[in-house]
C-alpha positions in Angstrom: 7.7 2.1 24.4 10.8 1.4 22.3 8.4 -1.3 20.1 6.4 1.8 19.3 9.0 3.9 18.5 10.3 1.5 16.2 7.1 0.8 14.5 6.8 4.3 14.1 10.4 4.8 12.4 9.3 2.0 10.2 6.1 2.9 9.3 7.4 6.4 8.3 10.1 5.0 6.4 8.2 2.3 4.5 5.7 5.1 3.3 7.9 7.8 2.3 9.6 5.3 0.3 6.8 3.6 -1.7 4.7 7.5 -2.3 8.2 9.0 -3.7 8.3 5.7 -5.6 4.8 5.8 -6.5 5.2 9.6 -7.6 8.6 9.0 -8.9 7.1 7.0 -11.5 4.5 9.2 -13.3 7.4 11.6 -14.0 8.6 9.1 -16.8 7.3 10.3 -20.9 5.6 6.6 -21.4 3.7 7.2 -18.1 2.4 10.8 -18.6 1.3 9.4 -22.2 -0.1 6.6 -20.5 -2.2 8.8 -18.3 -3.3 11.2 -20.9 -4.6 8.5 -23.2 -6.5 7.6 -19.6 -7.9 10.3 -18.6 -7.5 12.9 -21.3 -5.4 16.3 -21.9 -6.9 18.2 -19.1 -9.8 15.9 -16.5 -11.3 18.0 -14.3 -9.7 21.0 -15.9 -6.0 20.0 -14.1 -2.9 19.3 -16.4 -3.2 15.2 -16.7 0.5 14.9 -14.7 -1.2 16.6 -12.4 -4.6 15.2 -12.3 -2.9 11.8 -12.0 -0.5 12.7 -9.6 -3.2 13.6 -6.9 -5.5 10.7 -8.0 -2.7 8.3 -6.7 -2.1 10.3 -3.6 -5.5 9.9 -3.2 -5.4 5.8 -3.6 -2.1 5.9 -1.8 -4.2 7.9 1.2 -4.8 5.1 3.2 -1.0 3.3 3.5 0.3 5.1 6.7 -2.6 3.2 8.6 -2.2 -0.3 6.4 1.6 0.3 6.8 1.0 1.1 10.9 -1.0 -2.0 11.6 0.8 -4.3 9.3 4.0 -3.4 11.5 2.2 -3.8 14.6 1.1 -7.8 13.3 4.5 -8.0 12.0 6.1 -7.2 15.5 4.4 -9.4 17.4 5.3 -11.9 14.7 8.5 -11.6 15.2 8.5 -12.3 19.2 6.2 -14.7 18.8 8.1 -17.0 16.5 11.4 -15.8 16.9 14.0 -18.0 14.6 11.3 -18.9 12.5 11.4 -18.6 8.7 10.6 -15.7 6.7 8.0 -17.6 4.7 6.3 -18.7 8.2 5.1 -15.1 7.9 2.3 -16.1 5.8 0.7 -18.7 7.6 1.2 -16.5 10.9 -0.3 -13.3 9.8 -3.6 -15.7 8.1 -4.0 -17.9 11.5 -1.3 -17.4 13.8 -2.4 -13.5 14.6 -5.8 -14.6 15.1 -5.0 -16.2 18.4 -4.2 -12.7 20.0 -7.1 -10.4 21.0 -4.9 -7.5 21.0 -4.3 -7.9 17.4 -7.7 -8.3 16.1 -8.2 -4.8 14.6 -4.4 -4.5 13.3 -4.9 -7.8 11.8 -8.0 -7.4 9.9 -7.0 -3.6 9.0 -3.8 -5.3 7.3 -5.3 -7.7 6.0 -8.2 -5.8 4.0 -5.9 -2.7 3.1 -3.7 -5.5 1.2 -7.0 -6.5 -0.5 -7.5 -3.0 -1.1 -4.6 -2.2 -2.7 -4.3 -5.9 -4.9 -7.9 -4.2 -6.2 -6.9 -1.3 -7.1 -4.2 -2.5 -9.3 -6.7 -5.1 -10.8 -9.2 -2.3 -11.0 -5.7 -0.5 -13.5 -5.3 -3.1 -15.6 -9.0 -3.6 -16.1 -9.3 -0.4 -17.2 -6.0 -0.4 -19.2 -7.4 -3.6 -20.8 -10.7 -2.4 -21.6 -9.5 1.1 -23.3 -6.7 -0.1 -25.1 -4.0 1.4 -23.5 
């Protein structure tokens, strides 16, 4: 029960931190240009800071369950190969996690919201790229 907590505490934390982060950063003048030259003065007839505020909550909408799972990989990692080097992590969580039923769905959710969110920052500067910003 105290694993849960934990991953619980963690998970919370690790969110909060990266959407005030994420948030945080379209407060700055260069970034509210950025986004206006994006998405024009008013899409969807919203202010653009605002617009582009709840677009990336929207993105951001599926980290508390990435965040969650990725814990619950990363705990087991961490009883599993106690002493073990922080860059063991890597090969663990691609072949080591397999080897634990348990972990099957908290493993692959992990592993594709990472892919999701490596997209949607490709899917950015593609369209950064392509309209000149």
């Amino acid at each position: 029960m105290n694993e849960i907590k934990e991953i619980r505490q963690v998970t919370i934390l690790v969110t909060a931190l990266l959407y005030i982060g994420a948030i945080a950063a379209t407060f700055y003048p260069e970034s509210q240009i950025t986004f206006a030259r994006a998405f024009g003065d008013a899409p969807l007839g919203l202010p653009c800071r605002w617009f582009a505020r709840g677009l990336l909550m929207l993105v951001l909408a599926p980290l508390p369950l990435v965040c969650w799972h990725f814990c619950v990989v990363l705990s087991r990692w961490r009883r599993d190969v106690a002493g073990a080097s922080q860059y063991s992590i890597l090969l663990w969580i691609l072949y080591g996690a397999r080897q634990h039923r348990d972990l099957h769905l908290s493993h692959a959710i992990s592993l594709i919201g990472q892919l999701y969110f490596v997209a949607v920052v490709v899917a950015w500067i593609w369209y950064t790229e392509v309209h000149g910003l």
